[in-house]
C-alpha positions in Angstrom: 30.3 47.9 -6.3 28.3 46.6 -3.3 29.0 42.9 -2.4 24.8 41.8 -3.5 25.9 43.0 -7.0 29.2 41.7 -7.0 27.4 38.3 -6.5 24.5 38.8 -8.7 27.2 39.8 -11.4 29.1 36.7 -10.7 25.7 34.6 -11.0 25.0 36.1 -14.1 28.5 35.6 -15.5 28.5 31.7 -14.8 25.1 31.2 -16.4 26.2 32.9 -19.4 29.4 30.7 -19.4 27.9 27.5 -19.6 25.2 28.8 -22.1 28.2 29.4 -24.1 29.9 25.8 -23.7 26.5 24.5 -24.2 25.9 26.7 -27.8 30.1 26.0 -28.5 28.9 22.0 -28.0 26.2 22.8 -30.4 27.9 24.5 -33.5 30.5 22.8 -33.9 29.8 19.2 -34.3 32.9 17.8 -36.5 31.2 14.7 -38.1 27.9 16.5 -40.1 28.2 15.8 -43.2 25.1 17.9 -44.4 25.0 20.3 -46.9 23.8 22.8 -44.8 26.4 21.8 -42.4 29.3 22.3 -45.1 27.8 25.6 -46.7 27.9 27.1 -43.5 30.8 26.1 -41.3 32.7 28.7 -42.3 30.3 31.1 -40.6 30.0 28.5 -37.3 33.3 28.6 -37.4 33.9 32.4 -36.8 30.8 32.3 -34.4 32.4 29.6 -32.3 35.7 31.6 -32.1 34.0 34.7 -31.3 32.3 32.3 -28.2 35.2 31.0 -27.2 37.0 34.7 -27.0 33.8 36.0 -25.2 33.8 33.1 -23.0 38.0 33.5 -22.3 37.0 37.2 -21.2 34.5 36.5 -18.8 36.1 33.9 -17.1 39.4 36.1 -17.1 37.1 39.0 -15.4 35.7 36.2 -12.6 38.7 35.0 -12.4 39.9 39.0 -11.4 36.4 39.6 -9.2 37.2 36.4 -7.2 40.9 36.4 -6.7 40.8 32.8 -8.4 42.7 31.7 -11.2 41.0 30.9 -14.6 41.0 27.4 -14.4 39.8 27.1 -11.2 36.5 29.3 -12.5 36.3 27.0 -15.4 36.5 24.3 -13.1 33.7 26.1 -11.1 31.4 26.3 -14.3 32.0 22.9 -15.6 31.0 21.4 -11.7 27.6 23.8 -11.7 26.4 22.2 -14.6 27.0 18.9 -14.1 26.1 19.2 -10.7 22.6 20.4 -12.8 22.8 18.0 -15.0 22.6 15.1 -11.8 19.8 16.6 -10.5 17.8 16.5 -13.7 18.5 12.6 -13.6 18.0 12.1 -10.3 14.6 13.5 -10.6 14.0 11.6 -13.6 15.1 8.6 -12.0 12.5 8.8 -9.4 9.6 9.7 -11.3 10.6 6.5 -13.1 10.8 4.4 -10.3 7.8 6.1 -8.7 5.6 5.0 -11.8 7.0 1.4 -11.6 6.3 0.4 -8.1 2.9 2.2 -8.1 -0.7 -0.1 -8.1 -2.7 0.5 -10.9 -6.3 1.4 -8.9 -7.8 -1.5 -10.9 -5.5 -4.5 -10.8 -7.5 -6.0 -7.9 -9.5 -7.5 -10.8 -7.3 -10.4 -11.0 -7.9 -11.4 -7.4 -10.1 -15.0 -6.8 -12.6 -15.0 -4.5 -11.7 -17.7 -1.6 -13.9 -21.0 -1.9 -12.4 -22.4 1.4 -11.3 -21.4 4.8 -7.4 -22.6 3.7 -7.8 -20.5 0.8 -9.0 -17.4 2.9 -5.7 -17.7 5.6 -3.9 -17.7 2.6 -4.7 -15.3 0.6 -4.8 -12.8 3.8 -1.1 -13.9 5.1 0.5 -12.7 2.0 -1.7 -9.1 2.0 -0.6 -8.7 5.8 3.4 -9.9 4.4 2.9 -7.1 1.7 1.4 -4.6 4.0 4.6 -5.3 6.6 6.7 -4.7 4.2 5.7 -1.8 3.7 5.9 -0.6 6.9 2.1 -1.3 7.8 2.9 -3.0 11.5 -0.3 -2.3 13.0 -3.4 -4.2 10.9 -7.0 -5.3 11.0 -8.0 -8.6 9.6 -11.4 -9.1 9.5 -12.5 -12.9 8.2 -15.5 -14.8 7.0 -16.2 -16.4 10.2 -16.4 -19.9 8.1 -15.4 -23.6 10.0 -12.7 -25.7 8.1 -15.2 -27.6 6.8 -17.1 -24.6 5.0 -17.4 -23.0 2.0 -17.4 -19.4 2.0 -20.4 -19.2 -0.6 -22.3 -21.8 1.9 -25.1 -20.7 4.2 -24.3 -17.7 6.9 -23.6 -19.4 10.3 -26.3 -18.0 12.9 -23.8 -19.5 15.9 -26.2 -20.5 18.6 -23.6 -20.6 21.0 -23.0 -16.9 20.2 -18.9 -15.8 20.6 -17.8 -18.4 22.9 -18.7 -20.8 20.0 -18.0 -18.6 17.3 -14.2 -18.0 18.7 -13.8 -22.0 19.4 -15.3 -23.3 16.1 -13.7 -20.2 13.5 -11.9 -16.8 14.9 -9.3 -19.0 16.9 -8.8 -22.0 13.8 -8.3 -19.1 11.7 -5.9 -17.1 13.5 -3.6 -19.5 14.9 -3.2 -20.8 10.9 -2.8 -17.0 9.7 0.3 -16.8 12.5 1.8 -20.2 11.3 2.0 -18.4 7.5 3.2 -14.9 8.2 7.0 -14.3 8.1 7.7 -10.6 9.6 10.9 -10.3 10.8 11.9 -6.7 11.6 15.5 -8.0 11.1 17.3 -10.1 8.3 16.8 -13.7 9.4 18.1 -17.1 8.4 16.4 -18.2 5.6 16.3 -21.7 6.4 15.0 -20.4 10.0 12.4 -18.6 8.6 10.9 -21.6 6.3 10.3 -23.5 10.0 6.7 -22.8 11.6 6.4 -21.0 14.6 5.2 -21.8 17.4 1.7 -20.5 18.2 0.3 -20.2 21.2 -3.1 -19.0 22.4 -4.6 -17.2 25.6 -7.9 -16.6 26.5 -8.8 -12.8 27.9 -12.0 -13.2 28.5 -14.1 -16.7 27.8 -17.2 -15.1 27.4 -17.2 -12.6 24.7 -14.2 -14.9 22.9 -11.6 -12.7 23.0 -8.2 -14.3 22.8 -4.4 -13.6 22.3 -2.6 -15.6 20.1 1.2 -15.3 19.8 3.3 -17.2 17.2 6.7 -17.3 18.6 9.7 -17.3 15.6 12.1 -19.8 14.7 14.3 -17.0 13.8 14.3 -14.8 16.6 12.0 -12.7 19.0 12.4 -9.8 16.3 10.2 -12.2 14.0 7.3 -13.0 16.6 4.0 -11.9 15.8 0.5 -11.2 17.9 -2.7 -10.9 17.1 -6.2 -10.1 19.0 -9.1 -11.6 18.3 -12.5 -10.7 19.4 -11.5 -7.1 20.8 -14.5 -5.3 21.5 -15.5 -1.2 22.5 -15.0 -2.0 26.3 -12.6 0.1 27.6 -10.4 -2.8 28.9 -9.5 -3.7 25.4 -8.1 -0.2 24.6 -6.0 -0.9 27.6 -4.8 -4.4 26.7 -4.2 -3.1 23.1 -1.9 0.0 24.4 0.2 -2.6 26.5 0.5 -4.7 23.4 1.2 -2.2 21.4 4.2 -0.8 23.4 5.5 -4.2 24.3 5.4 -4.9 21.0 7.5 -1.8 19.1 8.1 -2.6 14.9 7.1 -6.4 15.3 4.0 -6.9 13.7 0.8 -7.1 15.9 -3.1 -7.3 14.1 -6.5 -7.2 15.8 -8.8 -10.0 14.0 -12.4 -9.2 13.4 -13.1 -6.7 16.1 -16.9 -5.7 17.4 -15.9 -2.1 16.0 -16.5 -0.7 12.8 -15.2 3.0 13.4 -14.9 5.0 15.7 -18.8 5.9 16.1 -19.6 2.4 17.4 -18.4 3.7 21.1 -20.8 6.3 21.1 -21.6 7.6 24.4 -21.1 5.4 27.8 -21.3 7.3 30.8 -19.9 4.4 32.4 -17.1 5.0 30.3 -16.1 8.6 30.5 -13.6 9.5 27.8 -13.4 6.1 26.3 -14.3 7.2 22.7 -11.0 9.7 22.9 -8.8 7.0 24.4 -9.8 4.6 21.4 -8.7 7.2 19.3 -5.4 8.0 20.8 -4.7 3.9 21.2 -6.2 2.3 17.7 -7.3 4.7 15.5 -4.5 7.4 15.7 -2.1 4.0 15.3 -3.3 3.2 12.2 -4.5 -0.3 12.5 -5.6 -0.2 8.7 -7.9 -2.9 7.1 -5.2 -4.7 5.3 -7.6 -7.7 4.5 -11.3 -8.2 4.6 -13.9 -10.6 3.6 -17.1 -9.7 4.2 -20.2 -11.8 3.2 -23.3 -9.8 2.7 -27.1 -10.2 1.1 -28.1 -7.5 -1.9 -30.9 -7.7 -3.7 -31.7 -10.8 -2.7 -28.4 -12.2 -4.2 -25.5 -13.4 -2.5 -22.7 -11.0 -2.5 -18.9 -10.6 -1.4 -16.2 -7.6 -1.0 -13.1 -8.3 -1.0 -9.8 -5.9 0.3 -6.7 -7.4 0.0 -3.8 -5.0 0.3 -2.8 -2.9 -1.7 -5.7 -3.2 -3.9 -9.0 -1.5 -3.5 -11.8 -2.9 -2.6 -13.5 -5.8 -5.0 -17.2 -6.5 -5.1 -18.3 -10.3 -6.1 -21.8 -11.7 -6.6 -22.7 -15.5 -7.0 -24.3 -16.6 -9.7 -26.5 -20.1 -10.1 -24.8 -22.4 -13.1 -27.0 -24.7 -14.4 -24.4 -26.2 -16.4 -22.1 -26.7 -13.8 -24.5 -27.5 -11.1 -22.6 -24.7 -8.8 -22.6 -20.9 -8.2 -20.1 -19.1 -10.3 -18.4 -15.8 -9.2 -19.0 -12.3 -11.5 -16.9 -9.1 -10.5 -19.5 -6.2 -10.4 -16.7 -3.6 -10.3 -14.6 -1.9 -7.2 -13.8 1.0 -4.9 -11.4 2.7 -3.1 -13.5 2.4 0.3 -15.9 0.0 1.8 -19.2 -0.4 -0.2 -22.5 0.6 1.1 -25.7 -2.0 -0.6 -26.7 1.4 -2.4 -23.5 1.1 -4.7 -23.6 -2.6 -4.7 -27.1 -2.3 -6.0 -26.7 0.0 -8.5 -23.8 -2.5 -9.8 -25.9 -5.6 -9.6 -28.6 -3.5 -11.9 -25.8 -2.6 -14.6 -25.4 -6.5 -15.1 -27.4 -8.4 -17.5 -26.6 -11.5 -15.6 -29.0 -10.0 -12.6 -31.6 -8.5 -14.5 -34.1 -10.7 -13.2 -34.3 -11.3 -9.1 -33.0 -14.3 -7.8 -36.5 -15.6 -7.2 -37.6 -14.7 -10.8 -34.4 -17.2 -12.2 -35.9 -19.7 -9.5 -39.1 -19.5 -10.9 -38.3 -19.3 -14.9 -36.3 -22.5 -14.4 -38.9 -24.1 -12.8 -41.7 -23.3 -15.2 
């Protein structure tokens, strides 16, 4: 007998043994107290011995093929199926586990639409917490470029003073508070050390365009310090400044805050900058640097509308709706989706609602009249 078949005889010899402690297990059961149980245990009975010698004589001829004893093979047997057994539990326990921890697509529903710019940092420190720990180190952050003393519902800033103004009166208020929330320590820290701010500290890269690094250096440690820059934009000095950071920084968490960029089609082409649409893949987009909190204000239809990504949940579309009652704009949730929305879909949600059947300047006009 060749050794293949000697193996494959083996195989088969071990599967048929634990069948037969498995059926032995099965037909034998000393506490039924059945009828059928009683009429025919004297016929289990006799199967069960017959089992038993059948099983004796196989493991006596493995026991002969493999020049091991008998009660090492049954030892053997017994260890292959609970070995089995594990692995069906194991499995089972991870499914189970898998199902527990995972985000129903919808549950976003429940999130509130920030009224205020405190509201907003908080609300996006606790998605970028979430989002670090789950190994997201590289983020976007893109806020409603709102003063302290604004609503996010108020009137869209037009920002005479174009970034300059727009990174002294918003982007840097807003980024220095998101740093003085987040807690990202790629070690275990000192509890008590990680309840004291940081301290945040901001330098400009260029004045003109805004830009600005902001670092937020932890009470706990270096391994906790966190950096974020705002105001990059698609010239190729950025890429460069965001490659240093990036290595400099290793597993500690480092965001970009509202960059000019949407994807990678706003470099386009730039014959002044020769490769520079490649080298923001390789440096941002390859990285990952996903969206891990948005707010973007936006005009549908005539109404006043509001998506909302706030990880892990999908995106969440809003649209404000005048109260008469309450003398205010309330908030409606038109629906959501997995990316960002285009005013086509936002429309088409906006027209499913009976609350926005009529314009904005029809309502205007009914109350009036």
């Amino acid at each position: 007998m060749t050794r293949t078949s000697t193996m494959r005889r083996n195989a088969i010899i071990f599967a048929v043994l634990a069948c037969t402690v498995s059926a032995f297990t099965t037909t034998t059961n000393p506490f039924s107290t059945t009828t059928t149980a009683l009429k025919y245990s004297s016929e289990n009975n006799d199967e069960a011995a017959k089992l038993l010698e059948k099983a004796a004589a196989l493991r006596a001829e493995v026991a002969a093929m493999t020049g091991k004893t008998v009660e090492e093979v049954e030892n053997e047997a017994r260890q292959k199926k609970e070995d089995a057994r594990l692995r069906t539990e194991a499995s089972r326990a991870k499914r189970e586990e898998e199902r527990a921890n995972a985000v129903p697509r919808d549950e976003g529903r429940y999130l509130d639409v920030p009224s205020t710019s405190e509201d907003m940092v908080y609300q996006a420190a606790r998605a970028v917490e979430r989002a670090f720990k789950d190994g997201i180190n590289r983020q976007t952050v893109r806020f409603a470029l709102i003063r302290e003393d604004q609503y996010v519902n108020g009137e869209m800033n037009q920002w005479p003073g174009g970034a300059m103004q727009m990174s002294r009166e918003s982007g840097k208020p807003l980024t220095k508070e998101l740093l003085k929330q987040i807690r990202a320590p790629t070690k275990d820290a000192d509890v008590n050390e990680l309840r004291l701010p940081p301290t945040v500290k901001e330098q400009d890269v260029l004045d003109f365009d805004g830009s600005a690094l902001i670092t937020a250096e932890a009470k706990a440690g270096a391994n906790g310090d966190v950096q974020a820059l705002l105001f990059p934009n698609t010239d190729t000095k950025y890429i460069k400044d965001i490659d240093a950071i990036d290595q400099a920084m290793g597993k500690r968490l480092f965001l970009l805050v509202n960059p000019f960029w949407r994807n990678l089609d706003s470099w386009g082409m730039n014959i002044l900058a020769p490769g520079a649409k490649k080298k923001a893949q390789a440096v941002i987009f390859d990285k990952g640097y996903d969206e891990t909190y948005s707010l973007l204000r936006f005009s549908c239809r005539g109404e006043e509308c509001v998506a909302l990504k706030c990880y892990p949940y999908d995106w969440q579309i809003y649209a404000y709706r005048e109260d008469d009652y309450a003398g205010m704009d309330s908030v409606i949730r038109l629906g959501s989706t997995k990316e960002e929305p285009g005013s086509a879909y936002v429309t088409e949600l906006l027209n499913e609602r009976p609350e926005f059947k009529d314009t904005r300047n029809m309502r205007q006009l009914r109350k009036n009249f």
